[in-house]
Wavefront OBJ file of the C-alpha trace (Angstrom):
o trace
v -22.190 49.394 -25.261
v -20.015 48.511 -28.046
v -16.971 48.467 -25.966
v -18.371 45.797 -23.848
v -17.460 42.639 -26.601
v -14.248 44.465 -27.495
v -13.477 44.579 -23.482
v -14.488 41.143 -22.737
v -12.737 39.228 -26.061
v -9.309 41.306 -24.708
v -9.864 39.932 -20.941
v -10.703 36.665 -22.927
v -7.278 36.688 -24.218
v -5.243 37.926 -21.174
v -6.699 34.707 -19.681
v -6.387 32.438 -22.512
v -3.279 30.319 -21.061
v -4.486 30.087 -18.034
v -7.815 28.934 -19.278
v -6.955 26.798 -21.771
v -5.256 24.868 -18.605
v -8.166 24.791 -16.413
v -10.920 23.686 -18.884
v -8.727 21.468 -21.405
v -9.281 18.691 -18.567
v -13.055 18.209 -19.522
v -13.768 20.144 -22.370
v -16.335 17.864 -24.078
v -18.448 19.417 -20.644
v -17.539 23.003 -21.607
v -18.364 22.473 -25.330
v -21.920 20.997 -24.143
v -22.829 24.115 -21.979
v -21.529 26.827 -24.585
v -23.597 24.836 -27.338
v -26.986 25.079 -25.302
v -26.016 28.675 -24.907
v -25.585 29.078 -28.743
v -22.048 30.069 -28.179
v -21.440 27.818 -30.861
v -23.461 26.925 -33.827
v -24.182 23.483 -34.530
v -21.827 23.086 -37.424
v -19.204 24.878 -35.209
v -20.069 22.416 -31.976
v -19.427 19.445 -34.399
v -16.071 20.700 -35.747
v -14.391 21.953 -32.513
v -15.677 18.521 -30.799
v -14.098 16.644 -33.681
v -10.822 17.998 -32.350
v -8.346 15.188 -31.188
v -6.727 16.975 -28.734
v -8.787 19.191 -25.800
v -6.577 22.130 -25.691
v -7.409 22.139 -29.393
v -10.863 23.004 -28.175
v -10.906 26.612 -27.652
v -14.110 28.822 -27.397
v -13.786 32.183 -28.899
v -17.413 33.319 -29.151
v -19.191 36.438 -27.225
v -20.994 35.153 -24.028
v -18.278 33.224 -22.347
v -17.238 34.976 -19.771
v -20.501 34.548 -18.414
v -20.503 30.764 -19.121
v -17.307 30.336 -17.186
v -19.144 32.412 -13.898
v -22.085 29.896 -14.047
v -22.770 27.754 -10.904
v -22.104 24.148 -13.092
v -18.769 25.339 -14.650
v -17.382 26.828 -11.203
v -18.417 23.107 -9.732
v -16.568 21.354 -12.190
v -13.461 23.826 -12.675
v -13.075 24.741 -8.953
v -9.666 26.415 -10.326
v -12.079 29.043 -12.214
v -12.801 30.465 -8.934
v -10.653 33.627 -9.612
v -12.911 34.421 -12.838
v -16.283 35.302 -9.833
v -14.413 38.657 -9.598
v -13.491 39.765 -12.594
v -16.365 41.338 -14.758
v -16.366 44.056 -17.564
v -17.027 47.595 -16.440
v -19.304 48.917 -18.817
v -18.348 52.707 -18.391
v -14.691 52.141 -17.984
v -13.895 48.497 -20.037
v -11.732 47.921 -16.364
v -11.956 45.183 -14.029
v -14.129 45.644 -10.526
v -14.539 42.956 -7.775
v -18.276 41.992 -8.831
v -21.136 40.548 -6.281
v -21.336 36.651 -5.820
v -25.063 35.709 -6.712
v -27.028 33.329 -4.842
v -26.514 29.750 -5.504
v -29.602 28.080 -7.147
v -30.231 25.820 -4.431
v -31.594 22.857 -7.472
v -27.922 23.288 -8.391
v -26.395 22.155 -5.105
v -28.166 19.650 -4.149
v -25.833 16.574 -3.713
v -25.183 14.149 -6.844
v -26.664 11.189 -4.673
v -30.210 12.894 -4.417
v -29.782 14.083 -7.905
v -33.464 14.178 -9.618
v -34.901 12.873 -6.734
v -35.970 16.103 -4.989
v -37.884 19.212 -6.581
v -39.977 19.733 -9.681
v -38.222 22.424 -11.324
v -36.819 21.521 -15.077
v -33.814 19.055 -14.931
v -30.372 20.825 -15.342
v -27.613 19.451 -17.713
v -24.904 19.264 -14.913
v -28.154 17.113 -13.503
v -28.039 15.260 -17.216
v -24.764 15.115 -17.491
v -23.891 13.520 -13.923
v -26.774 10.499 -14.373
v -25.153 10.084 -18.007
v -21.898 9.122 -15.843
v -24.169 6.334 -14.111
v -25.436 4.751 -17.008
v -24.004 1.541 -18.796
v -24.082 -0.454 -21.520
v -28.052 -0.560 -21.560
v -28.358 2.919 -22.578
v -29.914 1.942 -25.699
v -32.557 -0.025 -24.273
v -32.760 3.223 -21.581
v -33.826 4.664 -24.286
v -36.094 3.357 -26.337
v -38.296 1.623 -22.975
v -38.000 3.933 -20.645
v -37.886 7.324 -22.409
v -39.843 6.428 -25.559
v -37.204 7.629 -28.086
v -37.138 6.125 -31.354
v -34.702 3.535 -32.537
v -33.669 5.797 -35.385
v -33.031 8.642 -32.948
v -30.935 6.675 -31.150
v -28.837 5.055 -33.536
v -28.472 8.636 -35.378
v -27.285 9.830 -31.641
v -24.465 7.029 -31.330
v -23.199 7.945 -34.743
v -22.832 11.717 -33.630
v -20.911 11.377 -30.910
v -18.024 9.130 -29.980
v -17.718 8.803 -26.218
v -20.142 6.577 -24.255
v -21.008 9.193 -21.791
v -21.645 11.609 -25.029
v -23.836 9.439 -26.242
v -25.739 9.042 -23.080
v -26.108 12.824 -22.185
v -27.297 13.543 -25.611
v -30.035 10.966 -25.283
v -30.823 12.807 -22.049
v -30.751 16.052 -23.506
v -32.666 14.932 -26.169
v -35.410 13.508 -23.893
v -35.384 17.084 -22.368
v -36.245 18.911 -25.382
v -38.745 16.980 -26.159
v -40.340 16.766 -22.756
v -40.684 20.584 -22.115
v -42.175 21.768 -19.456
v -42.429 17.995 -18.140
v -38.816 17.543 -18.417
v -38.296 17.947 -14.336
v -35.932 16.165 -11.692
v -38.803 14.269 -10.332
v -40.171 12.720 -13.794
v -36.171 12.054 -14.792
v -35.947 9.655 -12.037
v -39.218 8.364 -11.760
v -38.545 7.127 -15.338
v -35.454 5.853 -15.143
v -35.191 4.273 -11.658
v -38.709 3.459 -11.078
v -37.889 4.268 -7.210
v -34.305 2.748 -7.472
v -30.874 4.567 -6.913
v -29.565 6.101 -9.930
v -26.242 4.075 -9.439
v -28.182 1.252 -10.093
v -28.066 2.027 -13.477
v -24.865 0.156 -14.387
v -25.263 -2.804 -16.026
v -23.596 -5.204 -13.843
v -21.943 -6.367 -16.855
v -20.611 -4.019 -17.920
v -16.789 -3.038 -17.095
v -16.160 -0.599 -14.036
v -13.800 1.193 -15.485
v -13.708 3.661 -18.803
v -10.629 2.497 -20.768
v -11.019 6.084 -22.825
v -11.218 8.200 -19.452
v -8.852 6.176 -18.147
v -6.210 6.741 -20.314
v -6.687 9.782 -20.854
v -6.212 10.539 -17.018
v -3.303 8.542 -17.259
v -1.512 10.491 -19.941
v -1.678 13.580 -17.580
v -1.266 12.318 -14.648
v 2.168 11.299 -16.234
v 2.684 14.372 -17.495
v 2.423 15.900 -14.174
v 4.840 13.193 -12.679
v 7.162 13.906 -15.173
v 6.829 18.078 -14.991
v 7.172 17.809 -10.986
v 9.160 14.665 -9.859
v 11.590 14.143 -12.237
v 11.861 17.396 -13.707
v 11.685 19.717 -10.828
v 12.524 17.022 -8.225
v 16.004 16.545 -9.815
v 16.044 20.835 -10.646
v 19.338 21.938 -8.372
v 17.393 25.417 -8.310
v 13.965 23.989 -6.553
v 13.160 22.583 -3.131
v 13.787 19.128 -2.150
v 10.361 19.214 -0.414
v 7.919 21.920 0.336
v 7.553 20.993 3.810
v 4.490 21.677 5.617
v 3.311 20.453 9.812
v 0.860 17.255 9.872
v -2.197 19.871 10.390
v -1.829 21.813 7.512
v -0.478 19.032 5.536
v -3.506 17.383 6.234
v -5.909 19.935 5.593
v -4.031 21.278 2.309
v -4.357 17.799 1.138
v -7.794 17.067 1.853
v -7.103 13.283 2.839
v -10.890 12.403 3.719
v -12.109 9.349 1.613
v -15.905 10.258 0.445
v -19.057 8.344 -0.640
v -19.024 10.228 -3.970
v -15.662 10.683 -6.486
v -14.362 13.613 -7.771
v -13.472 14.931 -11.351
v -10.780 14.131 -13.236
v -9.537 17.469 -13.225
v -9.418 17.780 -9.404
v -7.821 14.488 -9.176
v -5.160 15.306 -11.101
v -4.477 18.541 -8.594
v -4.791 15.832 -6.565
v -1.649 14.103 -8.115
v 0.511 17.507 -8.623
v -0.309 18.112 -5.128
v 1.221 14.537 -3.631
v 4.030 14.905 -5.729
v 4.628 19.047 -4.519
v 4.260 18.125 -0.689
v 6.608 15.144 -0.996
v 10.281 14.600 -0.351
v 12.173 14.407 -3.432
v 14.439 12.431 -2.946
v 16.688 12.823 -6.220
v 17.370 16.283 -5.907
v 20.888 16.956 -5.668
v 20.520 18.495 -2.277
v 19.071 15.387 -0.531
v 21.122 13.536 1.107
v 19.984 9.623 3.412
v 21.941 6.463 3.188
v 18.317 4.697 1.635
v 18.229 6.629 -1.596
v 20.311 7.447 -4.128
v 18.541 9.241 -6.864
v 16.823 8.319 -9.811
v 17.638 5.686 -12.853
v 15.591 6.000 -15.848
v 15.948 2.668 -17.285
v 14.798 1.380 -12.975
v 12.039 3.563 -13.315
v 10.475 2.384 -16.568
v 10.585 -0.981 -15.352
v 8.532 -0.332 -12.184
v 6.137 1.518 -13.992
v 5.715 -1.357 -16.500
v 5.494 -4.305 -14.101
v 2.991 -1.992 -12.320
v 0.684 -1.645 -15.402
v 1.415 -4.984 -16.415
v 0.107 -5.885 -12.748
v 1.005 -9.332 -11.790
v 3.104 -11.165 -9.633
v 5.604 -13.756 -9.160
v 4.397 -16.960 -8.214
v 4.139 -19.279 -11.015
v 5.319 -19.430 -14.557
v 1.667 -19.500 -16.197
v 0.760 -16.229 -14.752
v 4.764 -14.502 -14.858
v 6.537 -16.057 -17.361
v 8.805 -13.317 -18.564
v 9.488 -12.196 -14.924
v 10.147 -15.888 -13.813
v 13.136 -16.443 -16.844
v 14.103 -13.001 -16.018
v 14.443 -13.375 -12.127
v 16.299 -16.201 -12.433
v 18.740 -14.617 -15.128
v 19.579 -11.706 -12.807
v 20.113 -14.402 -9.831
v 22.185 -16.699 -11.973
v 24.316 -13.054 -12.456
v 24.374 -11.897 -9.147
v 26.138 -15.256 -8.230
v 28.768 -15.088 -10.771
v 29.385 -11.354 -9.127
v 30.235 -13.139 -5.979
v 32.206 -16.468 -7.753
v 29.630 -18.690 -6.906
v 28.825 -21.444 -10.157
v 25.583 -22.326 -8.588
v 22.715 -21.906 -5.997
v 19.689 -20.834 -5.444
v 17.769 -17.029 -4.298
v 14.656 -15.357 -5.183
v 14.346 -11.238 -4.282
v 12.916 -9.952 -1.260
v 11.224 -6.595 -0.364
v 13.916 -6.243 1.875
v 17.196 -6.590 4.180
v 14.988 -7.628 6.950
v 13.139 -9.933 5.155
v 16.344 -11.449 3.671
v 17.935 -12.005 6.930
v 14.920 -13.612 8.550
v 14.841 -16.387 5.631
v 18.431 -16.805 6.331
v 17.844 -18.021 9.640
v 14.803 -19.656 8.687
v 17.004 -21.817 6.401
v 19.936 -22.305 8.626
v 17.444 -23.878 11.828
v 15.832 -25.724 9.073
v 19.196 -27.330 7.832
v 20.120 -28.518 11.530
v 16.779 -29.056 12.599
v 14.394 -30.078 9.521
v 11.613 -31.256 12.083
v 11.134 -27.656 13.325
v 8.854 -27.189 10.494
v 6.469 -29.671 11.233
v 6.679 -29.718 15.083
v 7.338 -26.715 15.975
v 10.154 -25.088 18.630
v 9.697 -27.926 21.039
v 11.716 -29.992 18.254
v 14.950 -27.659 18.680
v 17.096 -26.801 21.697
v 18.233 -23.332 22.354
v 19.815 -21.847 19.584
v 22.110 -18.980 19.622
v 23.076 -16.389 16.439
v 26.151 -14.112 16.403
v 26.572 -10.459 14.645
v 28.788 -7.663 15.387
v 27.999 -4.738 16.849
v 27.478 -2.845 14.111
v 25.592 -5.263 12.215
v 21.156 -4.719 10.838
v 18.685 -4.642 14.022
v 16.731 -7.185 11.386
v 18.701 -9.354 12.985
v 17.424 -9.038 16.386
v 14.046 -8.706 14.947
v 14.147 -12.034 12.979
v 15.037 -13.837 15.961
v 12.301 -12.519 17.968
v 10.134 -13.068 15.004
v 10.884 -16.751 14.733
v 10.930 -17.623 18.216
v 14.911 -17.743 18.647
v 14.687 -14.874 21.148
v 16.701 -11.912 21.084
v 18.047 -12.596 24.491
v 19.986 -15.653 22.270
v 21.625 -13.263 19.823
v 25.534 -13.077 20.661
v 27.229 -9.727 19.717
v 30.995 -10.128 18.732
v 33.492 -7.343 19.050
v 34.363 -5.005 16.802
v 38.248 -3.418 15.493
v 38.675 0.309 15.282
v 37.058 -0.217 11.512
v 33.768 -1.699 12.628
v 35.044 -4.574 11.470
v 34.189 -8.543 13.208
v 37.001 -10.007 15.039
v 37.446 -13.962 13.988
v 38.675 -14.707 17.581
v 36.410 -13.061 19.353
v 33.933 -14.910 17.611
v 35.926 -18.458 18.055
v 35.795 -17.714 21.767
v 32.049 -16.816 21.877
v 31.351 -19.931 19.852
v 33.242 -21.871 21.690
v 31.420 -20.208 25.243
v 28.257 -20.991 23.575
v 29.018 -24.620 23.073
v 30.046 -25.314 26.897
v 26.527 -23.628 28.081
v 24.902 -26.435 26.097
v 23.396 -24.047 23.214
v 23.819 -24.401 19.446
v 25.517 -22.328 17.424
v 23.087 -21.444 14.479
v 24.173 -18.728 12.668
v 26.758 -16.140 11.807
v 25.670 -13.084 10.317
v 28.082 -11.443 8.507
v 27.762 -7.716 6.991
v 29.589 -6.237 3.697
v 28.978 -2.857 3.988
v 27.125 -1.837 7.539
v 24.003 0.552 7.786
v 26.517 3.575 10.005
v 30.170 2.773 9.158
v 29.662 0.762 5.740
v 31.872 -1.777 7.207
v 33.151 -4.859 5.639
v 33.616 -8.014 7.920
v 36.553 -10.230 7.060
v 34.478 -13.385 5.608
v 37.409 -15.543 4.427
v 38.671 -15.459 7.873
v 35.013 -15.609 9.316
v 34.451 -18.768 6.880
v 37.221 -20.647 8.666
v 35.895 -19.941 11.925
v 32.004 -21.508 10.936
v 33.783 -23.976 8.798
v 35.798 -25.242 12.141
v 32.685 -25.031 14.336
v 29.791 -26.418 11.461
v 27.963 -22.883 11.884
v 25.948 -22.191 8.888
v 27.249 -18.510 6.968
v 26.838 -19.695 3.121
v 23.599 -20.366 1.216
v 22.650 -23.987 0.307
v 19.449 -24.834 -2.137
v 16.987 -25.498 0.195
v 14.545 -22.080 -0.100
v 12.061 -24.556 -1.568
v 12.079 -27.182 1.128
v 11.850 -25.321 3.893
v 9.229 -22.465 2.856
v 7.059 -24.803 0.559
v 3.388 -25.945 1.866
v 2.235 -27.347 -1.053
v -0.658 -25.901 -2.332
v -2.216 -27.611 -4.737
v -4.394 -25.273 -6.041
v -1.576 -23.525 -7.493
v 1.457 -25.972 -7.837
v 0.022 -28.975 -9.901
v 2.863 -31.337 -10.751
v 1.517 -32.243 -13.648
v 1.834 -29.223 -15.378
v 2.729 -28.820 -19.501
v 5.988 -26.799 -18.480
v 8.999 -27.498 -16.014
v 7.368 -26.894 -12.785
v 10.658 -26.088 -10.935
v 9.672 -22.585 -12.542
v 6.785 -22.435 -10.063
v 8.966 -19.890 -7.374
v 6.037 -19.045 -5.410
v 6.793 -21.932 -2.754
v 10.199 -21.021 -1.923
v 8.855 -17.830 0.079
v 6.612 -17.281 2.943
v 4.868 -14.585 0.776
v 4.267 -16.695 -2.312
v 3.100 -14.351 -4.776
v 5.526 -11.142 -5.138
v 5.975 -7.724 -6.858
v 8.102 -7.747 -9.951
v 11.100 -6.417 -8.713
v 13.602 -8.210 -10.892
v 12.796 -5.925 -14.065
v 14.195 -2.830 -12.534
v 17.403 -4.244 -11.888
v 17.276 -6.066 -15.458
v 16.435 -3.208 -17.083
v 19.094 -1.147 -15.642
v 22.329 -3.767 -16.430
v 20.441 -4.050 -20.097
v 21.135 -0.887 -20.491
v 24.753 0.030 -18.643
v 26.149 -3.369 -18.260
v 28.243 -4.964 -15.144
v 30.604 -2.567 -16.165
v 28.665 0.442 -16.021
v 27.238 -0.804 -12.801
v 30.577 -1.147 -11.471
v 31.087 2.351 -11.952
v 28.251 3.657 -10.300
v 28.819 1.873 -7.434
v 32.257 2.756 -7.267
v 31.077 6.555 -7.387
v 27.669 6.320 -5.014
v 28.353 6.822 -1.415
v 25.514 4.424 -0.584
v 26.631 1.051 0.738
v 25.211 -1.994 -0.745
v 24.387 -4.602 1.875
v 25.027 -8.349 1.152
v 23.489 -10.772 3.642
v 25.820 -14.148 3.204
v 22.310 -15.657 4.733
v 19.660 -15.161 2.402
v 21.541 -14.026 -1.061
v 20.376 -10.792 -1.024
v 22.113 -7.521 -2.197
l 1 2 3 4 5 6 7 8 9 10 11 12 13 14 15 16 17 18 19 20 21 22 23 24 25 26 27 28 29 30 31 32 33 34 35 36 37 38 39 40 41 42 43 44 45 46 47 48 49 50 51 52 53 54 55 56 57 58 59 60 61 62 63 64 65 66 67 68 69 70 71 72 73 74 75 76 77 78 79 80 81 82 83 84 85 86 87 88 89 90 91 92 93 94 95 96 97 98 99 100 101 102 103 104 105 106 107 108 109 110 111 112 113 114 115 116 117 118 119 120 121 122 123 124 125 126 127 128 129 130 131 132 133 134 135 136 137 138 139 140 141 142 143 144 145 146 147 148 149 150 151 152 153 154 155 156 157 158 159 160 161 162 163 164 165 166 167 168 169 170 171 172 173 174 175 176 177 178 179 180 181 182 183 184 185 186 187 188 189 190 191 192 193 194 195 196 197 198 199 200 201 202 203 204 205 206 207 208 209 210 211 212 213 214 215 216 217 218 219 220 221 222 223 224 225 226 227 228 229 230 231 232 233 234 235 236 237 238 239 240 241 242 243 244 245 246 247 248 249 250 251 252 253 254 255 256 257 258 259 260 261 262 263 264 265 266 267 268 269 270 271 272 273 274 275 276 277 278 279 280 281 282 283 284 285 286 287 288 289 290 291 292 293 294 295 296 297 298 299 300 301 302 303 304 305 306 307 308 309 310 311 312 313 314 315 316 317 318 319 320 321 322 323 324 325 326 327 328 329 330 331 332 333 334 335 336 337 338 339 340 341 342 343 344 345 346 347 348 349 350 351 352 353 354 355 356 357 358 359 360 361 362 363 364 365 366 367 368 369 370 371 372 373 374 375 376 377 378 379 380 381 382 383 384 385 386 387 388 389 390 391 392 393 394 395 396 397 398 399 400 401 402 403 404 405 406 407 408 409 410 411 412 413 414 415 416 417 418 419 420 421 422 423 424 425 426 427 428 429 430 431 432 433 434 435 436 437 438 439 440 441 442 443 444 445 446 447 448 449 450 451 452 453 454 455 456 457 458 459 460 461 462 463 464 465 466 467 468 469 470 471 472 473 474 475 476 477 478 479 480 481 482 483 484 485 486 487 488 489 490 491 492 493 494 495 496 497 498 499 500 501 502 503 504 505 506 507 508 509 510 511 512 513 514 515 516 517 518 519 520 521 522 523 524 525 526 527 528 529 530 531 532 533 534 535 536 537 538 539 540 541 542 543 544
């Protein structure tokens, strides 16, 4: 029998990485269980759960390889399921396959009907999952509904740190005193007085716990960091681990339930998006869309995502507002032009529908009030080779796509000037108006670059719209007044949110910012000189 400890502490340590993994996501639970067990003396509890970090909290006392088979644990940890069969040999100190036990059916019985069925003694994965639903009127919990002392409870918020500590030692507290009456039945009957345990919440009280919450966070970033940008840019791993749509599905477990999961299983969740996705800065993958990852891009998205707001009005953006229109103001200078106007769009066919948009509303400013019936029939021209957002803009607007004119192409890909003073011209005689020419530098197949100085004469000759004039604002803006007072204690020409038809808009100006912050126009000009990925500038809409 002596070679039993000896046995188990050496399996102990064979497993200890692996472990240390597994449990470190919620060892405050682990520590709980393996003090009831007097795994750990109460000194010893106190000092490992003082630990600031959880893989700091290791377990290294006799008895826990049976605490880590235990119905609770294996719930929690569903990664422990390889420890069910592994157990000591007691003539041989090997390892035999061992025989699952029966479930205690109290154990499974689903967290929404949690101490509302049976009258067998509460369990502490029972304590410990009500101590999730319980707010900021623990306290009061306490004292009215399970008659513990004021001093009790203060000494019990001193002990331990973390609100749901707190709250499961108050539980287990109520438990030890109770005895035999501490049951499921008597637990809820007290505390609900017939209600739902999720009623427990004080409605006050903030939905989210900033403490869990971060904490998630931190590995969750970890794991983005370890898998996407580590391995996804790793020459020597897969650009995707591809799977079909069925076992995709299934491997995934998509299905959105009534109940949430632990924090350890959502971060599988995480490593598992980011293994069963296309990465799509490995050096082996290869689409005209992407064209790996930039740092400086990244950690801009990321912050305007936790900063979480939107562009719309300078009281609720006003770095991003200053900033957008910086990067605007330097995106014209790229292109010689000393002034304007632009805002960024969540895409090329986005940009290329406001650029119609703007050029009917310059010939035809009544269209936005009365509709089509105020315009004839209007007529845009492209090349061949040119976005089909252009086709689906017109339809989108009401132009019709039947009214889009396609002008020939050189041996380049390139639009041909007369072709496109003849179709004009045809246009004209038919009694339609020419509306717009959309011109591409840089096409989606080819990456071909239409001659606009020549182009410019032709729309200069015929009055066809091809350049951007300032008039986003008057011909998107309705005016709300909830949002754009004019009487505001700031310049309220900073108010962008009427210039679009989306009004308030993801940050995306701070990636780009970030980026020429930290390379410069010159460093920028170099990476665009070495990327094979075209960059596509609508003359329309001032987009690149």
């Amino acid at each position: 029998m002596a070679e039993e400890p000896a046995a188990e502490i050496q399996l102990l340590r064979s497993l200890k990485v692996k472990l240390i993994e597994i449990l470190s996501a919620d060892a405050d639970f682990v520590l709980q269980h393996a003090e009831s067990r007097c795994l750990l003396s109460v000194h010893g509890y106190q000092q490992v759960k003082a630990c600031r970090f959880p893989s700091d909290k290791g377990l290294k006392q006799r008895g826990l390889l049976k605490l880590l088979n235990e119905h609770a644990l294996q719930e929690t940890f569903p990664m422990l399921c390889f420890i069910k069969d592994l157990e000591i040999n007691k003539v041989s100190s090997g390892i035999i396959k061992r025989k699952r036990e029966t479930p205690d059916l109290q154990e499974i019985i689903p967290s929404k009907q949690i101490c509302k069925k049976g009258s067998c003694l509460v369990l502490e994965k029972q304590l410990m999952t009500v101590a999730r639903t319980i707010g900021r009127s623990w306290r009061e919990i306490g004292r009215l509904a399970l008659e513990i002392s004021t001093v009790k409870i203060e000494q019990i918020e001193e002990d331990n740190s973390i609100h749901v500590e707190r709250v499961f030692a108050m539980l287990r507290y109520w438990s030890t005193c109770q005895r035999e009456k501490a049951t499921a039945a008597n637990l809820h009957s007290l505390l609900t007085d017939g209600q739902d345990p999720a009623n427990l919440r004080d409605i006050n009280e903030p939905l989210i716990d900033h403490s869990e919450g971060q904490l998630f966070l931190n590995e969750a970033f970890k794991i983005i960091v370890e898998e996407v940008l580590c391995k996804g840019t790793d020459v020597k791993q897969k650009v995707c681990e591809w799977k079909g749509p069925e076992d995709l599905a299934l491997l995934l477990d998509l299905e959105l339930r009534a109940e949430g999961e632990p924090q350890q299983r959502l971060l599988q969740r995480v490593k598992d998006v980011a293994k069963y996705s296309i990465k799509t800065s490995h050096p082996r993958f290869f689409n005209q869309l992407f064209a790996g990852v930039d740092y400086h891009a990244l950690a801009g998205r990321f912050l305007s995502e936790a900063l979480n707001t939107n562009l719309f009005t300078y009281e609720v953006a006003p770095v991003f507002v200053l900033m957008e229109t910086e990067v605007l103001r330097s995106l014209r200078q790229l292109v010689g032009w000393t002034e304007g106007d632009g805002i960024f769009c969540p895409g090329g066919s986005t940009s290329n529908m406001f650029a119609m948009n703007l050029a009917r509303y310059r010939l035809f400013p009544e269209v936005k009030s009365q509709g089509l019936w105020a315009v004839p029939r209007l007529t845009i021209f492209t090349s061949a080779e040119s976005h089909y957002s252009v086709k689906k803009g017109a339809a989108f607007l009401g132009i019709g796509t039947d009214n889009i004119i396609v002008v020939k192409v050189d041996e380049g890909g390139r639009i041909i000037p007369e072709d496109l003073d003849e179709k004009i011209k045809l246009t004209k005689s038919q009694g339609a108006v020419p509306l717009l020419v959309s011109c591409t530098s840089g096409t989606t197949v080819r990456g071909a670059f239409d001659p606009l100085d020549r182009i410019a004469d032709v729309c200069e000759k015929h009055n066809v719209w091809m350049h951007v004039d300032n008039l986003l604002k008057k011909c998107h803006s309705a005016n709300a007044t909830y949002l754009f007072q004019q009487d505001k204690f700031y310049d309220v020409n900073l108010d962008v949110g009427d210039k679009t038809v989306q009004c308030s808009r993801k940050v995306d100006c701070l990636k780009l910012w970030l980026m020429w912050k930290a390379v410069g126009s010159i460093g920028l000009g170099r990476a665009c000189r070495q990327s094979s990925t075209c960059l596509f500038f609508s003359m329309g809409s001032q987009s690149f």
